[in-house]
Each structure stands twice: as structure tokens, then as C-alpha cells.
One Martini backbone bead per residue (centre of mass of N, CA, C, O) as a GRO file, in nm:
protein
  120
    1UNK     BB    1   0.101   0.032   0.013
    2UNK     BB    2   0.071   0.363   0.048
    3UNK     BB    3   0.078   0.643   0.145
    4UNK     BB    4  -0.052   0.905   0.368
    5UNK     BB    5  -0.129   1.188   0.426
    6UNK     BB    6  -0.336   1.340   0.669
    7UNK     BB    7  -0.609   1.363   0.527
    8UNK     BB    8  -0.632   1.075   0.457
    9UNK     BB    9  -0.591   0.962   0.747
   10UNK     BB   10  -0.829   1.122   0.887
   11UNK     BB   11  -1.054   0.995   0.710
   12UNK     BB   12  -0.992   0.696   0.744
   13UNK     BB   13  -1.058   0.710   1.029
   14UNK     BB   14  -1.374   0.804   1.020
   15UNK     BB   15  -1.463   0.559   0.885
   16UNK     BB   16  -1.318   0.355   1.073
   17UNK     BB   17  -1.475   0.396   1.412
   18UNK     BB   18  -1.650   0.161   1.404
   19UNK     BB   19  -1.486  -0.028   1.420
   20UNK     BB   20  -1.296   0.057   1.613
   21UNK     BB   21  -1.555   0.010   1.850
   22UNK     BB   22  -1.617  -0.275   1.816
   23UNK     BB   23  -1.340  -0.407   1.913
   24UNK     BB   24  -1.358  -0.294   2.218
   25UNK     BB   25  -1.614  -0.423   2.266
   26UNK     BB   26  -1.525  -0.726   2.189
   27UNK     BB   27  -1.251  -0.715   2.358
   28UNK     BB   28  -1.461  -0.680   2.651
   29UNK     BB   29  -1.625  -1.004   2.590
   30UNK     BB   30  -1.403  -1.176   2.517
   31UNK     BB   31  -1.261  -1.156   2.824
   32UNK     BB   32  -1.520  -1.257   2.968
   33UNK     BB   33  -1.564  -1.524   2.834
   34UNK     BB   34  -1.265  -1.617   2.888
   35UNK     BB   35  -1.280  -1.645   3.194
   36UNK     BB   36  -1.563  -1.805   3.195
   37UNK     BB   37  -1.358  -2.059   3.086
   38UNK     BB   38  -1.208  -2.086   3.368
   39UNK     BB   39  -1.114  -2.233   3.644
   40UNK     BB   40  -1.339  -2.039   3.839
   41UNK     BB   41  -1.495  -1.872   3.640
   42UNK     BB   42  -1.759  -1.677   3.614
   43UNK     BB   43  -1.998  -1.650   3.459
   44UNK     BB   44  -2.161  -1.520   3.123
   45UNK     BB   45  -2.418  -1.307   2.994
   46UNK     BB   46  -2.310  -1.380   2.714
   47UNK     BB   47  -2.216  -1.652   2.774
   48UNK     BB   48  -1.980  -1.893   2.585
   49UNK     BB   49  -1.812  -2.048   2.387
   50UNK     BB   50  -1.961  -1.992   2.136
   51UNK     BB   51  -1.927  -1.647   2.170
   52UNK     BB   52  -1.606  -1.649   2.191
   53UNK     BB   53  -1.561  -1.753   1.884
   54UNK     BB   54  -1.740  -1.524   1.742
   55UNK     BB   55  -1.561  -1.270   1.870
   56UNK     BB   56  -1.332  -1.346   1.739
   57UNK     BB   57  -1.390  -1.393   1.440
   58UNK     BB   58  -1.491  -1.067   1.448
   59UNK     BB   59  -1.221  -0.963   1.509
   60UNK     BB   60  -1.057  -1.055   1.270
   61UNK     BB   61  -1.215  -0.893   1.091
   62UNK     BB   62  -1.156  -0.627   1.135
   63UNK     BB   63  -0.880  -0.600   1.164
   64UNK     BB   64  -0.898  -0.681   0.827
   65UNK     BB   65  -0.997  -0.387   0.755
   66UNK     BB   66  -0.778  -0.235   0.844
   67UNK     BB   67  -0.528  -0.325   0.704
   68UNK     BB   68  -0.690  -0.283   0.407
   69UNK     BB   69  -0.616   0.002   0.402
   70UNK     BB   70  -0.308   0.041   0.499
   71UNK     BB   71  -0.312   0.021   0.784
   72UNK     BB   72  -0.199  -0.027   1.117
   73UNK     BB   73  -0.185  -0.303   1.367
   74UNK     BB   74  -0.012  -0.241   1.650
   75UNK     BB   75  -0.255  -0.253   1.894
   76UNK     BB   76  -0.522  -0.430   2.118
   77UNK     BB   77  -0.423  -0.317   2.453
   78UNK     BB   78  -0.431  -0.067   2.328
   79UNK     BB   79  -0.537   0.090   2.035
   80UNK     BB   80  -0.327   0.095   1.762
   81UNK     BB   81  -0.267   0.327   1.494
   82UNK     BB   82  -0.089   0.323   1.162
   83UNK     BB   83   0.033   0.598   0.941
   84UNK     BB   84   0.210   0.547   0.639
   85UNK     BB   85   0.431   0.849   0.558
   86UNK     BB   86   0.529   1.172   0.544
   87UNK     BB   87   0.782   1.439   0.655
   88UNK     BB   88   1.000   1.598   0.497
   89UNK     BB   89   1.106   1.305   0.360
   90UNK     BB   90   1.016   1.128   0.641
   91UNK     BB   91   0.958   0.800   0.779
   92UNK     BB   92   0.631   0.807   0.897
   93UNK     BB   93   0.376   0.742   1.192
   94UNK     BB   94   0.039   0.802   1.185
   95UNK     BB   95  -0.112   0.813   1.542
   96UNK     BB   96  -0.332   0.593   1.714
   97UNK     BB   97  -0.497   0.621   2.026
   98UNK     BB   98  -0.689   0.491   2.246
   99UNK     BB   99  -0.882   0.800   2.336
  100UNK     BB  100  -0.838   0.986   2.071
  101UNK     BB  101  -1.009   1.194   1.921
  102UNK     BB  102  -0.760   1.197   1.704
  103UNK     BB  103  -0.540   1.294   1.467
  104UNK     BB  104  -0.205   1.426   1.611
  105UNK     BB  105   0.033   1.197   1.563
  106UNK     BB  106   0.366   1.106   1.542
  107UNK     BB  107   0.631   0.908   1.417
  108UNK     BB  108   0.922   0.753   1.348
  109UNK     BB  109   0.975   0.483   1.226
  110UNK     BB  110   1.263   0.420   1.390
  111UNK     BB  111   1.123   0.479   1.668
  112UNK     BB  112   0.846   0.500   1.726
  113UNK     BB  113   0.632   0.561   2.027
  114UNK     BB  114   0.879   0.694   2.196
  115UNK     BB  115   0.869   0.937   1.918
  116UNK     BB  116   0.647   1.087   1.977
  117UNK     BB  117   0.434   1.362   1.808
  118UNK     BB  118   0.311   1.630   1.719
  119UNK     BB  119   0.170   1.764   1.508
  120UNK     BB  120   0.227   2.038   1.275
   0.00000   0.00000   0.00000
């Protein structure tokens, strides 16, 4: 895939923000559902193992909707999302974690997310 300006990149998350909410909300499903699959989780009222499999299931779908976009999806929690970029010649990532109200930061893609910085 190629890379994103900011304004695509910015585009590309709000297409993305239902899915993205729809992971969270399954994330914190998938993980009650299986807590109450280990000997002496308490049951939940989400239901049992076959729920925790569609929950799955559908989890790896979403997943699978962010990276087609050619975002990256680096972490899963928190949810962090990265567009890949340019900012002045240098290989940059467009960077999203949850709970960020929008697209707001990037870091060099050689540094990781410990060289965030505010977008300029």
C-alpha cells in the first residue's frame, strides 16, 4: 500500500472509527467471555464458548477491514493504529491510540511510538 497524507489519513480514520469501536466493545467481551471459560471464572451473561469463538471470529474480521486500508494495527490494548507517511522527506507514522479524540501524532518510523510527537 502506499502512503497516507494527514488529510487521508485523517479521512481514512473517521470511515474507520465504527470499526474501530466495535473491537473495543468486543474486546472487553471476548476477554469476559473468556475469563468465564477458566476453572472458577464466574459464568457471563454473554453466554459460553460458542460465543467466545463468533466473538473472535468477528474480531479477526475487523482486524482484517483495518489493515485493507493499508493502516497498521500495532497494538490491541490499547487499540493503536498507524498511517504510514511522509513529513519533509522522512518515513513517518501517522499515529492513533485509543481514547486520542482524532489523528493528532506521528513519530519516525524508525523510532517507534516512544518518539511521538504532536503532528506540526
Amino acid at each position: 500500500m502506499g502512503l497516507f497524507t494527514v488529510e487521508e489519513a485523517r479521512a481514512e480514520l473517521t470511515a474507520l472509527r465504527p470499526v474501530l469501536d466495535e473491537i473495543v466493545t468486543l474486546r472487553a467481551d471476548a476477554a469476559e467471555l473468556a475469563f468465564a471459560q477458566t476453572p472458577g471464572g464466574a459464568p457471563s451473561a454473554l453466554g459460553g464458548l460458542a460465543e467466545l469463538k463468533a466473538a473472535q471470529a468477528r474480531l479477526d474480521e475487523l482486524m482484517a477491514i483495518v489493515q485493507e486500508t493499508g493502516a497498521e494495527l500495532k497494538g490491541f490494548a490499547p487499540l493503536l493504529v498507524d498511517f504510514p507517511a511522509d513529513i519533509d522527506g522522512v518515513p513517518v507514522l501517522l499515529c492513533w491510540l485509543e481514547g486520542d479524540a482524532g489523528l493528532n501524532w506521528y513519530h519516525r518510523a524508525d523510532l517507534g511510538f516512544a518518539g511521538r510527537r504532536p503532528l506540526p
